[in-house]
N, C-alpha and C positions, 0 to 999 in steps of 0.2 A: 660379786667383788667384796673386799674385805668391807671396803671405806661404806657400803650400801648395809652395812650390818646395823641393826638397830643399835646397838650399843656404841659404835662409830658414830651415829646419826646422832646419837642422845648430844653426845660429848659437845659434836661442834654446834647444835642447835646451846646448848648450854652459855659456851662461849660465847656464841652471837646474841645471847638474850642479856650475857654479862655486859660485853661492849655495849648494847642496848641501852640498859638501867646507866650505863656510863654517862652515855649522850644525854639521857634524859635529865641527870643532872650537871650535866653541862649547859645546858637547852635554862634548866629553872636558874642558871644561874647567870646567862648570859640574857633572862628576862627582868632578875633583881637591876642587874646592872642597865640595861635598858630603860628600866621603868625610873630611876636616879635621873639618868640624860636625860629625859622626857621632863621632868620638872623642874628640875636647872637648868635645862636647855634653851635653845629659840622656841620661839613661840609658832614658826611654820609648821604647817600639816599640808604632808601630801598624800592623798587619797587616788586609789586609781580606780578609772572610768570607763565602764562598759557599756555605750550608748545605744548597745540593740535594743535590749529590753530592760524594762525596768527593775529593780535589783529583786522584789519581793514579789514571793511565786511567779517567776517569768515562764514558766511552761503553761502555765493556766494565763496568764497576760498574752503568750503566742498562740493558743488555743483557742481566744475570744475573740483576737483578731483576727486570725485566720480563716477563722465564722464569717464574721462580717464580710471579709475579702471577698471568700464563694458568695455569701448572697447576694452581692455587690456585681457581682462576676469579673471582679478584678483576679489577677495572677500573682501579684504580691502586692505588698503596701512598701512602694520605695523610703519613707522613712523610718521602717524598723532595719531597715541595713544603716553599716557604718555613715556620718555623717560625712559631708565632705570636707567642713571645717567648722571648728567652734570657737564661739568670740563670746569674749566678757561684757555679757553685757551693763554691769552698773561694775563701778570699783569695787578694791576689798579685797578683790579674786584675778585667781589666773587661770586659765584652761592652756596645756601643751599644747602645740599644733599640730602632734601626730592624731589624724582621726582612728586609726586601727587601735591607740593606744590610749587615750584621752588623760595626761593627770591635771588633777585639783591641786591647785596650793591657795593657802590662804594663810595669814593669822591666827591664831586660836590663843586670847590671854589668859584664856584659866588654864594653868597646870594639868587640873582633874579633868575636865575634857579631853586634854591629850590622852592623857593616861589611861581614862576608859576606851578611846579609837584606839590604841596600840592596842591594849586586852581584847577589845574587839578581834581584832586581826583586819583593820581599816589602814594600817602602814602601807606603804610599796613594798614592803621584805616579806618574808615568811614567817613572823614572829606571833604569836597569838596564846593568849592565856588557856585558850580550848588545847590548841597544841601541843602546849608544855606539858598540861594537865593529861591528856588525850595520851601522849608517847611515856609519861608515866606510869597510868595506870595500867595500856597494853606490855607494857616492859613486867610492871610488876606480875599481874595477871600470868605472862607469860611464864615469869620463871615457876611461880606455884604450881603451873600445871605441866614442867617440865619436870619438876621436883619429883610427883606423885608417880609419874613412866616409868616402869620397871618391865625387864626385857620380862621377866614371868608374868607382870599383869599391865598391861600398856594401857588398857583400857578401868577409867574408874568413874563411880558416879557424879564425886568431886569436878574433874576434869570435864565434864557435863555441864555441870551447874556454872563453870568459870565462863565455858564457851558462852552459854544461853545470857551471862551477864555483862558481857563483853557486845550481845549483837543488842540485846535492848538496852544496852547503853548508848551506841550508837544508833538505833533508830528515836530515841528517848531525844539527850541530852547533847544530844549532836547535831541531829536532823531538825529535830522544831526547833532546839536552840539556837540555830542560827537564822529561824525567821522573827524571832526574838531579838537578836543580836539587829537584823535589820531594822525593826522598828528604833531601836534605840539609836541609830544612825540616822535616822529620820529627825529623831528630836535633840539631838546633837549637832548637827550641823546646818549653818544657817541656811535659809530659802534664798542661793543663790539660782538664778536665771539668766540662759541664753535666746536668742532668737530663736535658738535651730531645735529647742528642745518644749514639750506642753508643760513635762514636768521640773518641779526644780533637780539640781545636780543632784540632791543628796537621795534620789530616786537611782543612781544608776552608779552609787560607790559601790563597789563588790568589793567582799575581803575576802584577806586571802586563804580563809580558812577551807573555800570553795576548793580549792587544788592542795590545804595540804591534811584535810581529812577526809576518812571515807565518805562517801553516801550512803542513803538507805537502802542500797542491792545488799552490800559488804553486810549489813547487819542485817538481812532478814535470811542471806546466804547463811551463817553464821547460826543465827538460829532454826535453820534446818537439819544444819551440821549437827548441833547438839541433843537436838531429838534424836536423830538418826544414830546418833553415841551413846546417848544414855538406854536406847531400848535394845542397841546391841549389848551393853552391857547386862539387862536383864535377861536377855536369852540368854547369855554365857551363863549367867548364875543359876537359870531354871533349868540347864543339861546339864551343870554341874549338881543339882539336887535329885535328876533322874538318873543318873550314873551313883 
């Protein structure tokens, strides 16, 4: 079909990479303006709560538990499932009464503190400084290497190099930085305590960078992609110098 023609393909990939670079500054600028309400704002912070596991390396946290279980010879550990309710236990603080869903609210009267949990991506929304930054540079990334596709050489070193820096960017600056981001959640938020929990709350903020960037598959997929690209590219060139 016509619309399967690379040159059809380029066009609307193009498009959607324009709409793209759109949003993304849409996105920095609906972060400017967010980060303004956050410091002349109220002073609440609402954090949302994921009481299975605790926020920082939880596969390796369910991993040690689930050790212990077996040698225990238990079948699970009932309090890493949902809780059945959570209660405040000193003031200051509020826990929601949905256990599937748990939010934080609290006080927070430095400005700056809000303003790093927002960049975090510690809001209830989708907003996060990784994000902004993150649908930036994949928008810009993308057009460079939409730029370079030409129906006679689709394939180029460049486009190589963009893929390979795109997936160690995200296994880099993505993936450990968000157990980074967690630490700093830890000493940003006070040591509040419920009954139903060992750890304090700010053990079990998730943000929500969790759902709105990739993981480390996306970037080491990625950099398969680009080896696998860049050495097709050498073959092309090494039958192009035996012909």
């Amino acid at each position: 079909m016509a619309f399967l023609h690379l040159t059809s393909l380029l066009h609307v990939c193009r498009l959607l990479v324009m709409l793209s670079r759109l949003g993304a500054l849409v996105a920095a600028l609906i972060l400017v303006f967010k980060t303004v309400d956050v410091i002349a704002g109220k002073p609440e912070v609402r954090l949302v709560l994921n009481t299975t596991t605790p926020n920082l390396f939880p596969a390796l946290h369910d991993f040690v538990a689930g050790f212990y279980d077996g040698a225990a010879g238990k079948s699970h550990r009932p309090e890493r499932g949902p809780l059945p309710a959570l209660r405040a236990g000193t003031s200051g603080f509020e826990v929601a009464a949905d256990p599937q869903a748990p939010l934080l609210r609290y006080e927070e009267p430095s400005p700056w503190k809000r303003l790093v949990l927002l960049y975090l991506g510690a809001s209830d929304d989708y907003l996060s400084l990784a994000w902004v930054v993150f649908f930036g540079v994949v928008s810009w990334l993308l057009h460079r290497l939409l730029q370079d596709v030409k129906p006679s050489t689709p394939f180029t070193l460049a486009n190589a190099h963009r893929l390979r820096i795109l997936g160690l960017w995200i296994l880099g600056p993505i993936y450990f930085g968000q157990a980074l981001s967690y630490l700093a959640l830890r000493a940003l938020i006070p040591d509040f305590y419920t009954p139903n929990l060992a750890e304090p709350l700010s053990h079990y903020v998730r943000l929500n960078t969790e759902a709105s960037l990739p993981g480390w598959e996306i970037g080491l997929m990625l950099l398969v992609i680009a080896a696998v690209y860049q050495r097709g590219v050498e073959l092309s060139r090494e039958a192009e110098l035996v012909i």
